[in-house]
N, C-alpha and C positions, 0 to 999 in steps of 0.2 A: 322332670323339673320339680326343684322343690319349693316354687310360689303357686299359692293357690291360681285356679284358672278366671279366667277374666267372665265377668258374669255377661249374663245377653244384653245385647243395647248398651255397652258401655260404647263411649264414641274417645276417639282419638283428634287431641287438640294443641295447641301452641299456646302458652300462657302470657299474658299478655296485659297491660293495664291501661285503661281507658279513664282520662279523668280520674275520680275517685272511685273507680269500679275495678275490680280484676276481673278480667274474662278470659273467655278461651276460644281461639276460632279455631273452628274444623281444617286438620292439615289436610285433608284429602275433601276432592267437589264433593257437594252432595248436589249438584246440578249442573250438568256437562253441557254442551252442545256441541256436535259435530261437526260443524262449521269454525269451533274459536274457542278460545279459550274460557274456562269454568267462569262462570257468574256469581262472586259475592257481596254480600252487602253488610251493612250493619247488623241488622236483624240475626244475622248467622255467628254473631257473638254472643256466647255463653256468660251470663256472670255468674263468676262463681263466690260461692260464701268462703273461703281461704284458699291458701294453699299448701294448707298441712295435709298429708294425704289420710285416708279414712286409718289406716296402718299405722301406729306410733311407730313404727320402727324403721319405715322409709324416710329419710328425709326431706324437708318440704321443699316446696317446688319453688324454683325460681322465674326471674321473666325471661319468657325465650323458651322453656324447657316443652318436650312434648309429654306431655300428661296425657293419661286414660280417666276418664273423667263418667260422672256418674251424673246425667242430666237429673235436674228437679223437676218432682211434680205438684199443679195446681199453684204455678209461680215461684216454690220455691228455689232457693240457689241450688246449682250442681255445684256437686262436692267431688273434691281430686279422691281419685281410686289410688293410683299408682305412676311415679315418675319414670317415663321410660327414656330421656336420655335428651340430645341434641338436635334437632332440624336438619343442622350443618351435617351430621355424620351419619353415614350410608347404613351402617349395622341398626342404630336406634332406628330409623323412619321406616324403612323393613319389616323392622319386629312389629312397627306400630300398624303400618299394611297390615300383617300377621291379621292383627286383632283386630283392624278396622271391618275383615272380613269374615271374622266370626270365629276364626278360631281360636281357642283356647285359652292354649298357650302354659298349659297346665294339668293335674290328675288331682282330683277329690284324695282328702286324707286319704280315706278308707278304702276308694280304690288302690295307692299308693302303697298303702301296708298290705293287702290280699297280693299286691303282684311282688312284693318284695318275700309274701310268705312262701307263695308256687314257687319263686327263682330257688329259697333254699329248701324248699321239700322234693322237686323234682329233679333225681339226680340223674347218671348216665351211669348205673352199675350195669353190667351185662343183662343180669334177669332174662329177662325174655325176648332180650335184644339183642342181635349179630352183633359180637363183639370185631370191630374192625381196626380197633385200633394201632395194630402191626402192621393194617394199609399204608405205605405211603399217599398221602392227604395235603393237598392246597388250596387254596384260595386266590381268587383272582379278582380286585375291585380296585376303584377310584383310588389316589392316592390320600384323600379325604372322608373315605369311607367310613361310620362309624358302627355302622352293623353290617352284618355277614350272615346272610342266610344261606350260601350253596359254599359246596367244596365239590373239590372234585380228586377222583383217581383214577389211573387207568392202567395197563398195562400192553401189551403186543402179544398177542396168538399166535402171530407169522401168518406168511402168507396171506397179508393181507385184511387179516379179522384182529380185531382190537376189543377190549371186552372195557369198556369204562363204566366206573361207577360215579353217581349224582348222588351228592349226599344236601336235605334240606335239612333247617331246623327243625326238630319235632317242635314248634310250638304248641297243638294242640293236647302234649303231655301238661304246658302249665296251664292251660288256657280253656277249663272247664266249660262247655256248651250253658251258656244263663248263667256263669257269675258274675260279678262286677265289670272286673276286666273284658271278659266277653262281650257283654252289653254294648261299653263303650268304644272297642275297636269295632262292632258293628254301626256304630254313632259314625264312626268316623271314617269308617270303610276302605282308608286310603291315609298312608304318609303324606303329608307337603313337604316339598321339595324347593326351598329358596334357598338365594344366594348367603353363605354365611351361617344358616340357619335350619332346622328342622322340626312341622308339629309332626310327633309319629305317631301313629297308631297305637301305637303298645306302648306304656311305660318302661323310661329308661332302664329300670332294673331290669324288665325283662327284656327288649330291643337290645340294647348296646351290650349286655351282662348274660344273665342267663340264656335267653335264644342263641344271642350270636358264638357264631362256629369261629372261636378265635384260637390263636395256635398257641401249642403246648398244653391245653387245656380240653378233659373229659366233656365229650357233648353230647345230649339224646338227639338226635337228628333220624328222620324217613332217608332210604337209601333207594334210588330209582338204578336197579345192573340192568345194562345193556352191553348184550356182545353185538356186534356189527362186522360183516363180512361187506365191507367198501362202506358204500352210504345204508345197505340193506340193513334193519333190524332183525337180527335171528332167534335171538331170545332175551324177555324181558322178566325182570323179576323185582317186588319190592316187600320192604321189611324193615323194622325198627329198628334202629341201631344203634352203635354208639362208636364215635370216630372220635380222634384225638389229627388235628391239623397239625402236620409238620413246616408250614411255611405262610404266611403272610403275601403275598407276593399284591405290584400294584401293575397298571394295564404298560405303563412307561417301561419299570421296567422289563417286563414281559418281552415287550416288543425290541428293548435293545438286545434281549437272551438272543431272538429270533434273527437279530440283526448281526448275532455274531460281536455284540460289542461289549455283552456282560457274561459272567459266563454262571452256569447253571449248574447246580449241587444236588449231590445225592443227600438225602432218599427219592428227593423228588424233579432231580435233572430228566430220569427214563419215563414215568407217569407222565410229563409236562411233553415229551417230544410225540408220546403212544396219541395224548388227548390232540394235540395239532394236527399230526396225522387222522384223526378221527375226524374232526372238525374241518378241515381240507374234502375231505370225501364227499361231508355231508352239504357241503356248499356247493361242490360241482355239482350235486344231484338236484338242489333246491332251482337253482339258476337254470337247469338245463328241464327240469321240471317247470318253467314258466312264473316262479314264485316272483315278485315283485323285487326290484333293485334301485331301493333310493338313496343319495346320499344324504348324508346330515351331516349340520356340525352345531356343537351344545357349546355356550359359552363355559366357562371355568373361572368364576370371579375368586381373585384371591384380596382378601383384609389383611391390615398392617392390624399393633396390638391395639392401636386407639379405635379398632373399628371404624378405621376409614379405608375407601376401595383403593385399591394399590393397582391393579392390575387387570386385565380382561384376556385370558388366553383361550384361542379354538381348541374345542374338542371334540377332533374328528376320528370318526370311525377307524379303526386298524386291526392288523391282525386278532392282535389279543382281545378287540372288543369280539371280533368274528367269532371267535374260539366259543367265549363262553357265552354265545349269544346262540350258536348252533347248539352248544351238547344242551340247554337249558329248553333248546326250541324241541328237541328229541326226548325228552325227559319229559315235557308236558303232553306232546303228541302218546308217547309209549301209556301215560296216566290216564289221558281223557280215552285211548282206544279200550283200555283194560274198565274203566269205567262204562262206557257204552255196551262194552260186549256185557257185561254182568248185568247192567238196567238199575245199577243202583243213580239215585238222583244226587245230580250236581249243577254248578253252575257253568257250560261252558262258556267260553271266549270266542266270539261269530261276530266275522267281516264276511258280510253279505257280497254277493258277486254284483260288480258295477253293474249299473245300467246301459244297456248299448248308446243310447244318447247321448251318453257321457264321453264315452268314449270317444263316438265320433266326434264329438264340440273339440274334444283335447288333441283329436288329430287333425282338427280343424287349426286350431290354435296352434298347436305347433307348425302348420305350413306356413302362417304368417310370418313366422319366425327362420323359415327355413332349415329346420329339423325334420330331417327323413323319419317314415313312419312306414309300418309294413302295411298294404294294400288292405283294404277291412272288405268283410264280404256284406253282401246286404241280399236279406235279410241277415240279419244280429244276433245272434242268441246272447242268452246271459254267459253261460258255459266260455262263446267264442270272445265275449266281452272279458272276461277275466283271464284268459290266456294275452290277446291282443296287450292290454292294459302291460304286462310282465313282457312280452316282446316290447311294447315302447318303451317301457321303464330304462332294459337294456340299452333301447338307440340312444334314449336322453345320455346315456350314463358316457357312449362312446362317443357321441357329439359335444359334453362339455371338454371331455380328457381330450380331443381331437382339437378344440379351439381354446379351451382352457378359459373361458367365459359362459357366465348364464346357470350355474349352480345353483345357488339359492333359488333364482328365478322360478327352474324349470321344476326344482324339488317340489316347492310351494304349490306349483299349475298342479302336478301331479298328485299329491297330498290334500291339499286343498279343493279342488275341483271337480276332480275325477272320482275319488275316493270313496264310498260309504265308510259311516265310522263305526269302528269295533264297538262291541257292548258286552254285557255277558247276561245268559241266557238260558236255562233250563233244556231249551229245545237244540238241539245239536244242529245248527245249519252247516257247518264247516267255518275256515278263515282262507276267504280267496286271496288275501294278499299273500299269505303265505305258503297257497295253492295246499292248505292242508284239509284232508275229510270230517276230521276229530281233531280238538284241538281245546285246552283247558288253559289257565294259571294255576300252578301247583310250584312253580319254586322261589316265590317270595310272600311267604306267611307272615312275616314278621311285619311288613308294610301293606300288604294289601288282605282285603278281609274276604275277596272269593278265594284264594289260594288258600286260605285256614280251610274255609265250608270244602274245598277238594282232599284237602289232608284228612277230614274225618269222614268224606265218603269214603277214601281209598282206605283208611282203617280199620272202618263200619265190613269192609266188600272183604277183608285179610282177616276178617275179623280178633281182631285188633283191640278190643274193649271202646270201642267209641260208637258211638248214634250217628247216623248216617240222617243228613243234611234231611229234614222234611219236605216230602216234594209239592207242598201245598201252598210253604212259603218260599220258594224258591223265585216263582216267578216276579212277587214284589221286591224278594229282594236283590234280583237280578237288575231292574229299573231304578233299587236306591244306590245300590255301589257304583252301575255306570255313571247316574247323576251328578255321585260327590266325585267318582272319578276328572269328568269334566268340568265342576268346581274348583276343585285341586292345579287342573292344567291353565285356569284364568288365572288364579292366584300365583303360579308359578310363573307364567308368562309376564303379569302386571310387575314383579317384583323385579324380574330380567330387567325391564327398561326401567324401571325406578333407580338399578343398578349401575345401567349403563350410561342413567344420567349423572349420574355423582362420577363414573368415571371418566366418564368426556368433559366435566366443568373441571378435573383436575388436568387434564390434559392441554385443556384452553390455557388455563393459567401458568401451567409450567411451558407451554410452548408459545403464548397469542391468540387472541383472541381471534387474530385474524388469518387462523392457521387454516390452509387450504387442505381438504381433503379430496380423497379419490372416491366417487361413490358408482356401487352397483346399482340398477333399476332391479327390484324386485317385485315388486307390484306397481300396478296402476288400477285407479279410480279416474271420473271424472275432474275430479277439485284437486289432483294433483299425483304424485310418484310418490313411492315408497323403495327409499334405496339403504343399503347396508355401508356400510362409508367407514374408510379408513386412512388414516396420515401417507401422505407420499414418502417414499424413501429419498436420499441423498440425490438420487443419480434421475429422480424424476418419475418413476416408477411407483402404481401401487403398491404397498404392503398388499403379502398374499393375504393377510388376515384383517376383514371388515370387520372391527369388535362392535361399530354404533352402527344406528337404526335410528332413522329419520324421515321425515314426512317435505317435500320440494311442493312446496302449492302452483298451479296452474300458473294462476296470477303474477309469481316471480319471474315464471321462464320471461325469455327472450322477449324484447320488445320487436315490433315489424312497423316498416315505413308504412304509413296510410295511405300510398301511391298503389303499393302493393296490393291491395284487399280488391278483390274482384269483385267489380259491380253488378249489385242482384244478388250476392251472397248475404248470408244468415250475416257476418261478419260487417259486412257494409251497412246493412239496414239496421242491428245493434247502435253503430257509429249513427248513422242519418237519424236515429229519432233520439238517440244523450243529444245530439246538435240541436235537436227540436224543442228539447225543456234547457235549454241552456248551458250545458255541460260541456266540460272541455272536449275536442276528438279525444277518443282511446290511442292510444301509440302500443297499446299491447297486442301481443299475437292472440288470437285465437285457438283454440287447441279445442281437438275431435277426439274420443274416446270409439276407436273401433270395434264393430260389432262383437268381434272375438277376448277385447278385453287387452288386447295386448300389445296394440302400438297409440302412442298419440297422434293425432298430426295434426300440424300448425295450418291456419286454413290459409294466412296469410302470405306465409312465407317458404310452404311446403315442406318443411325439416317436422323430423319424425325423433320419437321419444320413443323406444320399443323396450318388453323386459330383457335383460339381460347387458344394456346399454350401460358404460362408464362416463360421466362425466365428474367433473372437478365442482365442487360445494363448498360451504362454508355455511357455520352455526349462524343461524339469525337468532334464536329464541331456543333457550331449555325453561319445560315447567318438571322439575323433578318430583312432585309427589304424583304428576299425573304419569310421569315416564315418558313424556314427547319432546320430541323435538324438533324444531321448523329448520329449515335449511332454505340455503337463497344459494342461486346459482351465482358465478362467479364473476357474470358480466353483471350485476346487478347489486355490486358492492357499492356503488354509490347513495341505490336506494335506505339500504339497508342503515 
């Protein structure tokens, strides 16, 4: 990007004029509560001294506009930094999240010129690198992708053995150990990933330009050869390279090649069928090997040119995500074993083996739900916990395809619940979800900053001209990448519904306000549901695809007759003492949050809310910068 980056403590505001005062209120809470909506007052307006921004060359701000604004101190006025666009439009309020949460948004001059210098110093001549570029070479990503760190190639041996080659960016050819650039992809440790938008790690010269493996174009890139007899690795090999990509290709249409409905070109029609076939093998082996099987689905926000959301489409797993999600998961396992066996230091990637407790609770939970579950032994081990865990995963997987409800539900129980979370780690525990012994990031350097520290162990160990990752700072710096990692995935998540509030208030408008939706239960809390909720079609029926996310409070559900309430219940005696200070009777149900988490039930009325549950909603309340939404059931439209 070439606007400088937003300094610390700059706060993100709505311009606004009070009286004779111009101020700014904060577009995003700076005080929530989880009961209700954000609490502001006067006080939380800014006045600012104009609204020319500190930049002569921005234009000045008008009222309404969202500013980045630079608070005063010891009373004086904050002064506008920088205009960043509309309230109204989903791209500006985004970018201004972006910054509200600290990121950037930006590279220092001088960082900017050192990575524009590396992009044209380091070139891809042969030299000391396997020249491959008579490989047939593709790519496979997003159809919005704008960097490219893996290719792939492969061929067929017969009989069976396929030899494919993983090709990364050599980033750490531009990307010196303590220069500029280093420093601060170590700052940042992690791409974000929002809708519309990207803070990368690496500057664009180098991300999107110099790293990225884009076709028709000479690249330095690490080459991971693996031949494979079925799922078996026989022999591994890696080395500097330099590949030239013959094909661009994106996951859609992969999947139509696959589907027989586009059809597939040489040089790289036979490489794309050999890598399937590889990738086919390796999944029967992961699956039958106990490795964990959950489904997902990633939203896909598409923008009109004015930077408004146009659209929200699923993006659920397929073939071609399989493909390059297997040879990449082979290509880090073959790196962290060849690493471990040597003793040179790195950071591995460790998913700790569940807890047997856990286990049990989620096969507890799933019987409420009436989800078959394999028989668990007791005593637990960890060992039989992490196999159990990848047998259930399987049942969840046959139980939704079998009733075709409770997806997201059961994903989340599984994910969320069950789960320890990945980290990365000096100490090599293994990744149980992936039922792997050794197991690293090594194929996205360009976005994540343990995958560089694994590229210069692996070149340090090939000896390669590189310094091999110090094993003294390994372990702090194992605790700051996972850190920003999981800041990375709040900011990601925050932005999704910020998103899908601008797309559900366009969807009211163009359809009513009073447009009834289909929603899934996907969580529960006491104080209410959490369902994923989508437009009915013509004929009465859900859309398969829930693009919104919203919150059904207790309080809304169903009303229950007071005749109803069993006397001596919690329920009754609530009602008997409001009657005692003067308050009208309740006419609302009651609602119990089961010990397992996972059905309601009305104490009144006995009708149960459980996950996985559809019923019919409608929008009560969007607050878009917080990304919520309240929902009111549908007998309950009069309230509303």
């Amino acid at each position: 990007m070439s606007q400088d980056p937003a300094p610390a403590g700059a706060l993100v505001a709505v311009l606004e004029r009070r009286g004779r005062f111009l101020t700014a209120e904060p577009l995003f809470p700076q005080q929530t509560r989880a009961d209700g909506p954000a609490r502001r007052n006067e006080s939380a307006r800014i006045v600012l001294k104009s609204a020319r921004p500190e930049r002569g060359s921005e234009r000045e701000a008008r009222l309404g506009d969202l500013v980045l604004i630079r608070t005063g101190t010891r009373g004086a006025p904050a002064r506008v930094l920088r205009v960043l666009g509309r309230p109204e439009v989903a791209r500006d309020v985004i970018e201004a999240l972006m910054l509200d949460r600290g990121l950037r948004r930006g590279f220092d001059p001088a960082l900017e010129r050192e990575a524009r210098a590396a992009g044209e110093r380091v070139g891809a001549a042969p030299g000391a690198r396997r020249d491959l570029r008579r490989l047939a070479t593709f790519t496979i990503d997003p159809a919005s992708a704008r960097d490219f760190d893996d290719a792939i190639s492969a061929e067929s041996l017969g009989e069976g053995r396929i030899r494919v080659w993983v090709h990364i960016a050599d980033v750490a050819a531009h990307v010196p150990e303590g220069s500029l650039v280093d420093r601060e992809a170590r700052r940042r440790a992690t791409s974000v990933y929002v809708p519309g938008a990207v803070e990368p790690m690496l500057p664009h010269t180098l991300s999107s330009e110099a790293c990225s493996l884009v076709p028709g174009v000479d690249r330095a890139a690490v080459t991971v050869e693996l031949e494979l007899d079925g799922a078996a690795v026989t022999r591994s090999a890696f080395y500097r390279s330099v590949i030239r990509s013959d094909q661009r290709l994106d996951y859609e249409r992969v999947d139509r090649i696959f589907a027989g409905e586009a059809p597939a070109e040489e040089p790289w029609a036979a490489p794309l069928a050999a890598a399937r076939e590889a990738a086919a093998a390796l999944q029967e082996q992961r699956e039958h090997s106990g490795a964990l099987v959950v489904d997902s689905e990633e939203p896909d926000f598409r923008f009109d040119a004015e930077g408004n959301l146009s659209e929200i489409l699923g993006r659920v797993q397929t073939e071609s995500h399989r493909l390059i999600e297997h040879l990449m998961i082979t290509a880090n396992e073959a790196v962290a074993t060849f690493l471990a066996q040597r003793g040179t230091p790195c950071l591995y990637r460790v998913h700790e083996r569940p807890e047997p407790e856990r286990v049990e609770r989620l096969a507890d939970q799933l019987a409420t739900l009436e989800v078959p579950t394999p028989p668990l032994p007791e005593p637990m081990s960890s060992s039989q916990a992490a196999e159990l865990l990848g047998a259930i995963s399987r049942r969840v997987e046959e139980h939704v395809k079998r009733t075709g409800a409770g997806r997201r539900a059961l994903s989340s129980l599984l994910l969320l619940r069950s789960l320890k979370q990945a980290y990365y780690s000096p100490r090599n525990l293994g990744h149980a979800g992936l039922h792997s012994s050794t197991y690293c990031h090594f194929t996205s350097p360009i976005r994540r900053y343990p995958d560089l520290l694994c590229h210069r162990a692996l070149l340090s160990a090939l000896g390669g001209g590189e310094a091999a990752p110090r094993a003294e700072e390994l372990g702090e710096l194992g605790v700051w990448c996972s850190e920003r990692e999981r800041e990375a995935m709040i900011i990601e998540r925050d932005a999704d519904d910020v998103a899908r509030c601008f797309a559900l208030e366009r969807d009211l408008f163009e359809r009513g306000h009073d447009q009834i939706f289909t929603g899934e239960v996907t969580g529960l809390i006491s104080a209410g549901a959490f369902l994923a909720f989508g437009p009915e079609t013509l004929d009465g029926n859900a859309h398969h695809e829930k693009p919104y996310e919203g919150m059904l409070p207790v309080r809304r559900l169903r009303t229950a007759d007071e005749s109803a309430t069993p006397t001596g219940s919690r329920a009754h005696r609530q009602r008997r003492a409001g009657a005692g200070r003067g308050e009208a009777p309740q006419q609302r149900e009651w609602w119990e949050l089961n010990p397992q988490g996972t059905i309601l039930h009305g104490e009144r009325s006995g009708a149960t809310l459980r996950l996985g549950d559809t019923l019919p909603v409608r929008v009560g309340r969007i607050e878009t910068a917080r990304g919520r939404v309240d929902l009111l059931p549908i007998e309950d439209r009069a309230a509303g």
